[in-house]
C-alpha positions, 0 to 999 in steps of 0.5 A, a space after each residue: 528538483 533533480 538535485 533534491 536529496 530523498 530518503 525512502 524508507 521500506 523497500 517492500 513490494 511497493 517501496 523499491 518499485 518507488 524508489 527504482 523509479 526516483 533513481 531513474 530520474 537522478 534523484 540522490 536517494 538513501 534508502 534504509 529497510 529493515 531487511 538489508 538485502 532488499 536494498 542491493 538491487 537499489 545500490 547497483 543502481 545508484 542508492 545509497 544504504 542507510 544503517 538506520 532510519 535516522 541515518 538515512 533521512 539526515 541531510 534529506 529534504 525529501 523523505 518518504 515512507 512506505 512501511 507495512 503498518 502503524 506499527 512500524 511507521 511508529 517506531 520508524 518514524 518516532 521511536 527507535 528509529 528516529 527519523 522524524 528527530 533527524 529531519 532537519 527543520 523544513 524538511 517535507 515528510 511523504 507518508 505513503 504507508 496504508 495506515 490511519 487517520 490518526 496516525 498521520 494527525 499524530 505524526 503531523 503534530 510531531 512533525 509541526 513540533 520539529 518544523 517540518 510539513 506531512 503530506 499525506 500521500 498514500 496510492 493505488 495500484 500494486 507492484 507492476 504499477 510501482 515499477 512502471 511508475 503507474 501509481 495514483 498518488 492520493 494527497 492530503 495537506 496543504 497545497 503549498 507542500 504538495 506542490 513542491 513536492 508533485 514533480 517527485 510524486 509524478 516520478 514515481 506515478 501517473 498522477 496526483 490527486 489532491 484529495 483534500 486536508 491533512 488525512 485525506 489521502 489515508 481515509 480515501 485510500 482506506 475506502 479504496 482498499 475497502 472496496 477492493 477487499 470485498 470485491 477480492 472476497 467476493 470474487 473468491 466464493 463466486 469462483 468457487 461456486 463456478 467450480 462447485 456447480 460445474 459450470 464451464 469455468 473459462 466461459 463463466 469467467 468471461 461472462 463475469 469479466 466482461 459484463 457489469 460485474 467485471 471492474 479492473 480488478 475482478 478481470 484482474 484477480 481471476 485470472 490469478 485464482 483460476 491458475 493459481 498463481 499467488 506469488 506476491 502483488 498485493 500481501 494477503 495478510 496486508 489487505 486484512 490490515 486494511 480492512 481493520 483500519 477501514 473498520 475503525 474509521 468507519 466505526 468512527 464515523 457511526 457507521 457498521 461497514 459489514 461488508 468489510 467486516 464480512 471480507 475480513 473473516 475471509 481474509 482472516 481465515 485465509 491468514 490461518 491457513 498459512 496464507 498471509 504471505 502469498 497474493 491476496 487472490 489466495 483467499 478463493 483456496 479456502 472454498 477450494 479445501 472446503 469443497 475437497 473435505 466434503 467429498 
């Protein structure tokens, strides 16, 4: 598979930890990101630049996407930059972008339409695991695509799973980005009324980390809010994204997901403090300035 030609498309916090990892293992890889500087790191190593989506998957049989929204995916994939009308037919396309249901069943009907087959293959974890290759890949498609392609998968992760039919793969990772908006949020006001209540804040914190409240992420994130530190791991303004697609799909299926939308304000107002682009941990520090115009 070595010998497989890749194109990646989007070179984000998640997308040149994933492809690093593909040039490590010798894969021939052309790249294309919107921002063109990103991509130097990747061309010392091995990558070649595309100018344009288009040109970037032409000659590929792999081509994977990892791009901030449905938006852009659109407009990568169908739109101007063309890179499904490149895709040669047979070519397997990997969308791993956090997008919805619908768009990946859109795109499947496009990609049908050109003879090409979509897996589904979002994944968990943020930057450090993209760069170490710790991803969890959640699949959805047919069996027969995802198995040519999991020795690529498995480069870049520390499993596949697959999850199920086409579109499986972005609602389980909606449902998990769900779960970790709400703990995020909810862990931001518990950290605050810590602070508020004039607890000792490092003995709290090791009591809510260590027993049944503290889940990977919790242990994780409060290490990130007690200090301050917010340089990107995970985008704020992108867990806000994920928690209105989650919304949606709840909403489709008949169901109010409050907590989501409880953790979206939160999010949302973080947005409108000029936070979006920093870790998403820094949503505690709007308790933190309300606490302050209080005095």
């Amino acid at each position: 598979m070595e010998e497989t030609k890749i194109a990646f498309l989007g070179l984000g916090l998640m997308g040149s930890g994933m492809a690093g990892r593909l040039l490590d293992a010798g894969y021939p890889l052309s790249v294309y990101n919107r921002t063109a500087g990103k991509a130097e790191a990747l061309v010392a190593r091995g990558a070649r630049v595309a100018r344009s989506p288009r040109e970037a998957v032409s000659g590929a049989a792999v081509v994977i996407s990892m791009l901030a929204d449905v938006v852009v995916c659109r407009d990568v994939w169908l739109g101007r930059g063309e890179a499904l009308e490149a895709a040669a037919p047979g070519t397997i396309l990997v969308e791993s972008s956090t997008v919805t249901v619908d768009w990946i069943h859109e795109l499947e009907h496009a990609a049908q339409e050109r003879g090409c087959e979509l897996v589904d293959a979002p994944v968990t974890g943020s930057k450090a695991q993209a760069e170490s290759g710790q991803l969890l890949f959640l699949a959805g498609g047919t069996g027969e695509a995802l198995g040519k392609i999991t020795p690529v998968l498995k480069t870049m992760g520390r499993d596949v799973v697959h999850v199920g039919s086409i579109g499986s793969g972005a609602r389980l990772k909606l449902i998990n980005n769900f779960l970790a908006g709400v703990q995020t949020a909810s862990l931001a006001e518990a950290l605050s009324l810590v602070e508020r209540s004039g607890l000792e804040k490092q003995k709290a914190l090791t009591v809510l980390t260590e027993g049944a409240s503290g889940s990977p992420l919790v242990k994780l994130l409060s290490g990130r809010m007690l200090a301050r530190q917010y340089e990107p791991n995970f985008v704020l303004k992108l867990m806000a994204k994920d928690l209105r697609y989650a919304i949606s799909e709840a909403d489709q299926q008949a169901l109010d997901l409050d907590m989501g939308r409880a953790a979206l304000r939160v999010f949302e107002h973080a947005i409108s403090a000029g936070q979006g682009e920093d870790d998403m941990s820094a949503v505690v520090e709007q308790f933190r300035s309300q606490a302050e115009s209080a005095l």
